[in-house]
C-alpha positions as CSV (number, residue, x, y, z in Angstrom):
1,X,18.6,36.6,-26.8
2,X,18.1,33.9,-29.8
3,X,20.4,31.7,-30.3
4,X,21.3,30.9,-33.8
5,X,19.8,27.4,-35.1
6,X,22.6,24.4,-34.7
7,X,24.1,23.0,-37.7
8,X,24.5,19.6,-35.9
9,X,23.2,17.8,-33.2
10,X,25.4,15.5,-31.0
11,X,24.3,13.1,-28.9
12,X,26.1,11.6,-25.8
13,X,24.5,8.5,-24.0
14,X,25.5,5.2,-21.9
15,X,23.7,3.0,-19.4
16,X,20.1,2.9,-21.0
17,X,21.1,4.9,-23.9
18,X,19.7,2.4,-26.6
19,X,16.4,2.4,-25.3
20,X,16.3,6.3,-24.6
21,X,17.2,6.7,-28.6
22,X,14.9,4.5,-29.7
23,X,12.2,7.1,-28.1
24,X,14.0,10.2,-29.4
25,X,13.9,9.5,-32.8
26,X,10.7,7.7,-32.7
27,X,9.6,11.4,-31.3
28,X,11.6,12.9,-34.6
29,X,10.5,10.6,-37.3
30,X,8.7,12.9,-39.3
31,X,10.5,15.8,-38.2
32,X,14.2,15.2,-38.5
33,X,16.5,18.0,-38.4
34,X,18.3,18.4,-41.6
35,X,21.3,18.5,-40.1
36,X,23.9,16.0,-39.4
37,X,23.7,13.8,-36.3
38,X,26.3,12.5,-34.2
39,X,26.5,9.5,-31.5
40,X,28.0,8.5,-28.9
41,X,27.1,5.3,-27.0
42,X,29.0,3.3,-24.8
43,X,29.0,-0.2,-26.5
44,X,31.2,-2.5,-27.5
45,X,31.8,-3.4,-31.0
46,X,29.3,-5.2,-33.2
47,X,26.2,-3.4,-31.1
48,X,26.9,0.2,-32.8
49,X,26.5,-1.9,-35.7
50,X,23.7,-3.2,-34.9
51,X,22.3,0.3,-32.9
52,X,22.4,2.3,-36.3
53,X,20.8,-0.7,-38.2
54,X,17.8,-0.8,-35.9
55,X,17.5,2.7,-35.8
56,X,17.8,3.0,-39.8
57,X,15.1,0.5,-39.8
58,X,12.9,1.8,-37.0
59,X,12.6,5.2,-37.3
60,X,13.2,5.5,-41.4
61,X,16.4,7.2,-41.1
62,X,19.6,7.2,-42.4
63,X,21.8,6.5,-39.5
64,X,25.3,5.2,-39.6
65,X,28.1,3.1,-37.5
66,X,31.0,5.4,-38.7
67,X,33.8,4.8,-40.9
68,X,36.8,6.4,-41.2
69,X,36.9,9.0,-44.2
70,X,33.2,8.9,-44.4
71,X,31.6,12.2,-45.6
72,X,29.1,13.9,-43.3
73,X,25.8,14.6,-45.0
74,X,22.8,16.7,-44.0
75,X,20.1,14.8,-42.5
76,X,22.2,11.6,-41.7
77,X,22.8,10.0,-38.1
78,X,26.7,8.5,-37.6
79,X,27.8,6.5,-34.5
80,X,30.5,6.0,-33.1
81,X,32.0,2.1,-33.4
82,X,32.9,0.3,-30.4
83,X,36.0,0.6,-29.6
84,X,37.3,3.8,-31.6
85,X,36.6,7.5,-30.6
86,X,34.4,8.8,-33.4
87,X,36.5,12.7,-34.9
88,X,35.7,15.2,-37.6
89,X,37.8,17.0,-39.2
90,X,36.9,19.8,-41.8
91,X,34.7,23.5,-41.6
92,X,30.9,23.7,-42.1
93,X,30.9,23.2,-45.9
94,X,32.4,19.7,-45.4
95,X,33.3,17.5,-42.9
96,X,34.8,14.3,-42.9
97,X,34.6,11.5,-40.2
98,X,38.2,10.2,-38.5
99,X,38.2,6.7,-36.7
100,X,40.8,6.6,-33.7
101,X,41.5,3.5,-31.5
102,X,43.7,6.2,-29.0
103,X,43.7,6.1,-25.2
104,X,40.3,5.3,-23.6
105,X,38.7,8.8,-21.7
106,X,36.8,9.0,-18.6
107,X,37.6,5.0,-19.2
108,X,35.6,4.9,-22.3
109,X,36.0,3.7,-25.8
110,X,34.4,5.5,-27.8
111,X,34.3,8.6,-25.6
112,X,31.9,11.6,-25.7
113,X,35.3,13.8,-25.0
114,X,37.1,13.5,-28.1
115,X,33.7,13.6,-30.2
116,X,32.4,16.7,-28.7
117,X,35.9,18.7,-28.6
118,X,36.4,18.2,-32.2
119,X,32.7,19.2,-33.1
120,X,32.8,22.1,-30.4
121,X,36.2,22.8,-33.6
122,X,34.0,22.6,-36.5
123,X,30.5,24.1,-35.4
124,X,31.3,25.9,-32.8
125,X,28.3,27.9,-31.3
126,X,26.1,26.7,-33.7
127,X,26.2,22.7,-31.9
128,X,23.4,20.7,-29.8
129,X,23.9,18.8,-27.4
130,X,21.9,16.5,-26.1
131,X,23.2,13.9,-22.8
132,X,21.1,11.5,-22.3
133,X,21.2,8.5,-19.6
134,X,24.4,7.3,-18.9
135,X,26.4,6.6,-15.9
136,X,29.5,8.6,-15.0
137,X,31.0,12.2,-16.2
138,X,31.8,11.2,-20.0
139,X,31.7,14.3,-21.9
140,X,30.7,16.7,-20.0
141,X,34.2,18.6,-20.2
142,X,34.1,19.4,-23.7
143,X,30.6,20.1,-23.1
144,X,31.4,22.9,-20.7
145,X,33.3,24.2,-23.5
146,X,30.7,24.3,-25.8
147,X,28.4,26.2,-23.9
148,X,30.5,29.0,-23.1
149,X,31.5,29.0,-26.9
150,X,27.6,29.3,-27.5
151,X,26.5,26.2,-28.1
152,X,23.3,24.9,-26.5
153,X,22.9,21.7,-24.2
154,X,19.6,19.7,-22.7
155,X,19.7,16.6,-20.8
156,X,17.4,13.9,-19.8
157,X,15.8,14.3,-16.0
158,X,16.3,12.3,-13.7
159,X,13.0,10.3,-13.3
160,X,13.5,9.3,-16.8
161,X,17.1,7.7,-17.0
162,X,18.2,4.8,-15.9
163,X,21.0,6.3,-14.2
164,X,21.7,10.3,-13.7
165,X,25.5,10.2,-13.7
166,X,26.0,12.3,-17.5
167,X,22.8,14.3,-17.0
168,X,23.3,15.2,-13.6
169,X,26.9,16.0,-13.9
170,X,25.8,18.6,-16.7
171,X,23.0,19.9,-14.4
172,X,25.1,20.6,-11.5
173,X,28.0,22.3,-13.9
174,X,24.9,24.2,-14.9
175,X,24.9,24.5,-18.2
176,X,22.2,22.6,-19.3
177,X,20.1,25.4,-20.7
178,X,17.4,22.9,-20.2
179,X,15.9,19.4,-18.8
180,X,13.3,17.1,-19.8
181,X,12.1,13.4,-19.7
182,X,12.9,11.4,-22.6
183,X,9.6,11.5,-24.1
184,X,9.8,15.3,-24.4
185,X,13.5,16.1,-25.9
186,X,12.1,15.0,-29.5
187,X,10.0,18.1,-29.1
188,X,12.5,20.6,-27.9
189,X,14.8,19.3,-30.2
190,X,12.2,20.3,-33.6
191,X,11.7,23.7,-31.6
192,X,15.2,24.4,-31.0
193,X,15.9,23.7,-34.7
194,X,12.8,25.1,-36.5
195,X,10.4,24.0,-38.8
196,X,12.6,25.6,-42.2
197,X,14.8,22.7,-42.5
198,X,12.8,19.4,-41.7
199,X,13.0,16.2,-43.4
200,X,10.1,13.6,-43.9
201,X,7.6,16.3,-42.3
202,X,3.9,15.3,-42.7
203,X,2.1,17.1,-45.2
């Protein structure tokens, strides 16, 4: 059975993480999903900064370190800032980023937990979400969630990361509907999403 295409995409990563999205949106450049984007990546402050900059730069993409109250727009890429949790709040029609500096999860600030449980609230089934290299189990409880609510999750393989703690942990919950090395998640991602809402697409 077809699953519905996602209105958003989120995207969990740690140890190697910056690297690994450099390659998945170099793989999406002309391609991008016109859908709203969502990081997390363990870093400190300043470097999420400095992450969505490059990638902004890189890929020719609108990407974002989030700020509290911000508007969600189609198309656009928001990550998380170091040190706060990254929230939405709002339905489908419009959703608004929320900032938190609350307890750390899984040891983490920002934390895939708290991102993912309050998208798994807005989008419900219709969510992506991609885990890519990262060391430990961060987010992969509300991921659990999300796939028995519908949603779809891929990971990163093994030979690929720089360390199979997220991925893994995702693999052996089994709900990864899907693995792949780095270089081939761009791909899955346009075919998961379809070709009837692209953005910057060749011509």
């Amino acid at each position: 059975m077809n699953k519905k295409k996602p209105s958003a995409i989120a995207i969990i990563s740690s140890t190697g993480g910056p690297q690994a999205l450099q390659v998945l949106f170099a793989g999406l450049k002309h391609k991008m999903p016109g859908i709203p984007i969502f990081i997390t990546q363990h870093m400190p402050p300043v470097f999420t900064k400095n992450l969505a900059h490059n990638l902004s730069l890189q890929h020719n993409i609108q990407c974002h370190e989030a700020e509290d109250g911000m508007e969600v727009k189609s198309g656009h890429v928001y990550i998380a800032p170091g040190d706060f949790h990254m929230l939405v709040k709002g339905d489908e029609a419009r959703v608004r980023i929320s900032i938190d500096n609350g307890e750390k999860e899984n040891f983490c600030r920002p934390s895939a937990e708290p991102m993912l449980r309050c998208l798994d609230e807005v989008y419900g089934g219709n969510l992506l979400v991609i885990i890519l290299t990262g060391m430990g189990r961060d987010g992969i409880s509300a991921a659990k969630q999300i796939a028995r609510n519908g949603g779809t999750i891929i990971v990163q393989d093994e030979s690929s990361s720089v360390v199979w703690g997220m991925p893994g942990a995702a693999f052996a919950e089994n709900i990864a509907s899907g693995v792949y090395p780095i270089g081939k998640i761009a791909r899955e991602v346009i075919r998961i999403c379809g070709y009837g809402r692209v953005k910057n697409a060749p011509q």
